[in-house]
N, C-alpha and C positions, 0 to 999 in steps of 0.2 A: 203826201197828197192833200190838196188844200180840201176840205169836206166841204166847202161855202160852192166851190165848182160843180161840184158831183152831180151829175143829169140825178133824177127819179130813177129810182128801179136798178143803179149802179152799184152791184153790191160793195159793202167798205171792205178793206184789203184786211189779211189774215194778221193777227197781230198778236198771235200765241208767243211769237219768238219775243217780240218786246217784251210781254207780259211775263215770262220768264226766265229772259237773261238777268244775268248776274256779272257785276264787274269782276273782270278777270285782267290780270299782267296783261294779255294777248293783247288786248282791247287797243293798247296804244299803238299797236302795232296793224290793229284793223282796215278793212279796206270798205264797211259797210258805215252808212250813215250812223247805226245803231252803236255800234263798239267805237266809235269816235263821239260820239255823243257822251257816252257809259264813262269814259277813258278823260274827260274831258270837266264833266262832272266830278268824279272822282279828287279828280285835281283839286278843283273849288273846295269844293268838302273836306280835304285833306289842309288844304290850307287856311281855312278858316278855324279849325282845330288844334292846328299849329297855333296861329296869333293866341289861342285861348278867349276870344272874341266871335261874337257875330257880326259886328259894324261892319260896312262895307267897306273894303280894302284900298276903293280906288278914292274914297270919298271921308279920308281921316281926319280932314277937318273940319266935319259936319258931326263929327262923336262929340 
């Protein structure tokens, strides 16, 4: 939900469950924006960890 939209007085959505999910296996298997997000992430940060690196992956020849 974009917040820049939102009428006055439109309360923001509940966001307990972001605030405490944790990447889990399942997540790539997810059907919520949230566990594809999670799952997706994961990826990135798995793979930057790999290279042993921060540099951006897509952009190797600007290290």
């Amino acid at each position: 939900m974009d917040v820049k939209k939102q009428q006055a007085g439109t309360p923001l959505p509940d966001t307990t469950n972001m605030a405490d999910h944790q990447y889990s296996v399942e997540d790539y298997e997810g059907g919520t924006q949230l566990e594809q997000g999670t799952a997706e992430t994961h990826e990135m940060v798995s793979d930057v960890y790999m290279t042993g690196n921060n540099a951006d992956p897509q952009n190797q020849d600007r290290v």
